[in-house]
N, CA, C and O of each residue as an XYZ file, in Angstrom:
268
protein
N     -46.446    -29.134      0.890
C     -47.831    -29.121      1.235
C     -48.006    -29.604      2.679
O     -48.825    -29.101      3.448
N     -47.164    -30.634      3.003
C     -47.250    -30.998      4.335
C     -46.931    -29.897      5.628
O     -47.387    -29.932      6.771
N     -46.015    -28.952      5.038
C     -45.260    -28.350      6.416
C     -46.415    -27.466      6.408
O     -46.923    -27.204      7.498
N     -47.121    -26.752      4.893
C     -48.040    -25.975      4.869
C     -49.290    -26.344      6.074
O     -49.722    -25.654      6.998
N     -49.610    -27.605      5.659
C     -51.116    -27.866      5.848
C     -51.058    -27.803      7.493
O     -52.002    -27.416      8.183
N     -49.369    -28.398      8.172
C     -49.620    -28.723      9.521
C     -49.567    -26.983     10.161
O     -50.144    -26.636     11.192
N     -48.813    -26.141      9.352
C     -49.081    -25.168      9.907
C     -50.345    -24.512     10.233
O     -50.742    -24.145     11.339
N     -50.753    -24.448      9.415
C     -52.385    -23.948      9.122
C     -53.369    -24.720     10.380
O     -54.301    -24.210     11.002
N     -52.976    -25.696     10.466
C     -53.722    -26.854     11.058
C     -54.502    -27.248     10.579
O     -55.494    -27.199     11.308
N     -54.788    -27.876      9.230
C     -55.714    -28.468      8.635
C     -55.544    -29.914      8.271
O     -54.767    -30.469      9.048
N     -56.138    -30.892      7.112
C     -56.273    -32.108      7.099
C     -54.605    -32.413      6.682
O     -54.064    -31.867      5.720
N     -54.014    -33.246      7.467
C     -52.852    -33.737      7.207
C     -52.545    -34.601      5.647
O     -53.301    -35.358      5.039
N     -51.731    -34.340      5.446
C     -51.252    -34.848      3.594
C     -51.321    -36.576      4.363
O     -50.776    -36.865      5.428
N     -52.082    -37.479      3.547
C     -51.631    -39.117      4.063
C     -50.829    -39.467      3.498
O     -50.730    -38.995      2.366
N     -50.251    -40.038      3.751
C     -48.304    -41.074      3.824
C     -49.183    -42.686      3.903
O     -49.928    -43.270      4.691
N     -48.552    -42.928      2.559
C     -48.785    -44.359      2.037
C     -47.672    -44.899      1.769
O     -46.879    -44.422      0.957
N     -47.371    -46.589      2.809
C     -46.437    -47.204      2.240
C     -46.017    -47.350      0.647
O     -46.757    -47.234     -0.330
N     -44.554    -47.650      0.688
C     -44.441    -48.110     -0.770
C     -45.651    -49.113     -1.394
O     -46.249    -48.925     -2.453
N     -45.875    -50.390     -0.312
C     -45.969    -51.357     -0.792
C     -48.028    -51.415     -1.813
O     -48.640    -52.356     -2.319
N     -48.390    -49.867     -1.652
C     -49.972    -49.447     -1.641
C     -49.612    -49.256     -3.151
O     -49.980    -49.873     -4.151
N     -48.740    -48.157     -2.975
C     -48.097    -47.971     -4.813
C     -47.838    -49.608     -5.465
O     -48.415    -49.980     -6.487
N     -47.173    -50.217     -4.927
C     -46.807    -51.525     -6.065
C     -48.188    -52.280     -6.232
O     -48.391    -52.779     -7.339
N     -49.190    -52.423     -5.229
C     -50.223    -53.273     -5.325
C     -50.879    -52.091     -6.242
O     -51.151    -52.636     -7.312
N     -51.086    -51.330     -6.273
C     -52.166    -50.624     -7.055
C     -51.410    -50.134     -8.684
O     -52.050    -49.619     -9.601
N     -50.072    -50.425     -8.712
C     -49.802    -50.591    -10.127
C     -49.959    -51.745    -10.651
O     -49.819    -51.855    -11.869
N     -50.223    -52.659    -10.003
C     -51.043    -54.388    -10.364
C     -51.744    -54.576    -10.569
O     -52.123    -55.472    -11.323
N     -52.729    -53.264     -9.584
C     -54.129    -53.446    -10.030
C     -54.932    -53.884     -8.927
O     -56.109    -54.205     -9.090
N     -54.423    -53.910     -7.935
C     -55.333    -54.301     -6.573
C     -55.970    -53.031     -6.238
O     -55.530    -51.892     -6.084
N     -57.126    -53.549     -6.169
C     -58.565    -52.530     -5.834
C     -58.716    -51.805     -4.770
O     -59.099    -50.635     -4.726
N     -58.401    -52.525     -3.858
C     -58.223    -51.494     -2.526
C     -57.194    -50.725     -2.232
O     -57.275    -50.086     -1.183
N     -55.788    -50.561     -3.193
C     -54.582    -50.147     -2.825
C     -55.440    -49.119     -3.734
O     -55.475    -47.953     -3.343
N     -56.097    -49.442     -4.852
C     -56.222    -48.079     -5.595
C     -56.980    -47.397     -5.164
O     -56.946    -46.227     -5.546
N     -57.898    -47.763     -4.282
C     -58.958    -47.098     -3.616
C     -58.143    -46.038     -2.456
O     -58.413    -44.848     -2.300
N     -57.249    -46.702     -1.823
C     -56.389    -45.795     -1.065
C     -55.807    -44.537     -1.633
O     -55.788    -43.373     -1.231
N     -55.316    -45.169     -2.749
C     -54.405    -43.789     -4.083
C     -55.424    -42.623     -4.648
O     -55.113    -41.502     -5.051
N     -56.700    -43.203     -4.561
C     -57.594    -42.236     -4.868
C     -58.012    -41.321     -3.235
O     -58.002    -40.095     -3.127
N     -58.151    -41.721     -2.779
C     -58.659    -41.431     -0.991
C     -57.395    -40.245     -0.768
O     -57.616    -39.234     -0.101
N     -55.993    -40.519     -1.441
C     -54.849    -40.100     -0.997
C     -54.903    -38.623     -2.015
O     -54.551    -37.492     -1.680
N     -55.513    -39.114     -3.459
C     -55.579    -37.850     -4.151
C     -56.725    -37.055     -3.863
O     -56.590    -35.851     -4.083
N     -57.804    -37.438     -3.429
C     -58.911    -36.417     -3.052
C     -58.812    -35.883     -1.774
O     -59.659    -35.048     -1.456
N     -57.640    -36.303     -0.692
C     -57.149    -35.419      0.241
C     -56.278    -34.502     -0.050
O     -56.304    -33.460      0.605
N     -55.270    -34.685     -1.138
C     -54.365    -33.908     -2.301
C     -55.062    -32.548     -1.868
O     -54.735    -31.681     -1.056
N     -56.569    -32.749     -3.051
C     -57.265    -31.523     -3.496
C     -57.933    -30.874     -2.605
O     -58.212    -29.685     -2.758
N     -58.355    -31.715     -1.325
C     -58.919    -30.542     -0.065
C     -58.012    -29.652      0.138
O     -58.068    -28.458     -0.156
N     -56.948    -30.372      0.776
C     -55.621    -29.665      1.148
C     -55.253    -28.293      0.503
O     -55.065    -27.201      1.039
N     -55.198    -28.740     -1.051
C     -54.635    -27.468     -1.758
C     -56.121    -26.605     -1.600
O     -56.054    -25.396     -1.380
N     -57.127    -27.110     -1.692
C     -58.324    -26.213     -1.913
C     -58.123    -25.689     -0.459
O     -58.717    -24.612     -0.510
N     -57.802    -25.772      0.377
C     -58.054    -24.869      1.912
C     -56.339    -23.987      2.345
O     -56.057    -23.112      3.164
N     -55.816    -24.477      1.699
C     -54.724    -23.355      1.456
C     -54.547    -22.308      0.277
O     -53.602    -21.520      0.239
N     -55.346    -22.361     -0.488
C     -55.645    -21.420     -1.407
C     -56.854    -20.626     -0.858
O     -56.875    -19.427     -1.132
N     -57.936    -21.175     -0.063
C     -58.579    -20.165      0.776
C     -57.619    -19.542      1.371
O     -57.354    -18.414      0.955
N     -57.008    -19.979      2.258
C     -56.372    -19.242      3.396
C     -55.668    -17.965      2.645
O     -55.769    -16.772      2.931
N     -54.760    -18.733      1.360
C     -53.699    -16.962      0.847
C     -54.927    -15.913      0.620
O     -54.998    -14.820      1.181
N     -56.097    -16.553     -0.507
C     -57.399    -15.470     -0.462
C     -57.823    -14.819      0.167
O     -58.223    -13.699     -0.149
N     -57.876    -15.397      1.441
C     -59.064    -14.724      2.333
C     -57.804    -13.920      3.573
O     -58.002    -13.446      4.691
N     -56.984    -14.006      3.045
C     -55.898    -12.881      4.044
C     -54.899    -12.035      3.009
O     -54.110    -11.168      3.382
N     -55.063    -12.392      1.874
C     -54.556    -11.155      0.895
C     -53.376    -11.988      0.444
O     -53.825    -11.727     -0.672
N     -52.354    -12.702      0.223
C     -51.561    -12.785      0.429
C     -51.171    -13.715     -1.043
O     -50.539    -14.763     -1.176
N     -51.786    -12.909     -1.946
C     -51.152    -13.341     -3.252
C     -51.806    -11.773     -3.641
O     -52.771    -11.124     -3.236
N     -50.574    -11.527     -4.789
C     -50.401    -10.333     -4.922
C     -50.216    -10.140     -6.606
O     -49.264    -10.222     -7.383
N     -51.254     -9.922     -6.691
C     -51.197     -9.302     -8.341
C     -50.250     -8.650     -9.605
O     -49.871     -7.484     -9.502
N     -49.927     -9.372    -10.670
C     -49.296     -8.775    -11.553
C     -48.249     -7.765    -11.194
O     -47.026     -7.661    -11.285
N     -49.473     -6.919    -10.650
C     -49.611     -5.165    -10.859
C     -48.990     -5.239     -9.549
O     -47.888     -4.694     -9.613
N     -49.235     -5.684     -8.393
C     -48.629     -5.437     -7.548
C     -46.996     -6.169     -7.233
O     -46.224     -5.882     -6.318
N     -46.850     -6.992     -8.121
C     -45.308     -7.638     -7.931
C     -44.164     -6.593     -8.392
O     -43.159     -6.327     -7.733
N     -44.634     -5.858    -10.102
C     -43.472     -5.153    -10.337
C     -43.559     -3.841     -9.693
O     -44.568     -3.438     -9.114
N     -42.516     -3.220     -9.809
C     -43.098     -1.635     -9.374
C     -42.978     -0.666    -10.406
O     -43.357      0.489    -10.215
């Protein structure tokens, strides 16, 4: 997703220390607040690279894979 997104030039995937994961499997509020911040950039990401194959053709149907 990363090599994708930088190609495209869109919102970069965020890179979270280890140490965000261990506090927020503890239960610290702001590490989880980060993990969430980190997954709702997840879903832009994939949501604007799934525009992009759409809106230039570039997923190809059933029908068009076999011959």
């Amino acid at each position: 997703m990363s090599n994708v997104a930088e190609y495209l030039g869109i919102e970069q995937k965020m890179k979270l220390p280890k140490e965000v994961w261990v506090k927020a499997g503890m239960g610290n509020k702001e590490a989880l607040k980060k993990i969430i911040e980190r997954c709702e950039s997840d879903v832009r990401i994939t949501w604007e690279i799934a525009q992009y194959v759409l809106n230039n053709q570039l997923l190809k149907t059933p029908l068009q894979m076999y011959p």
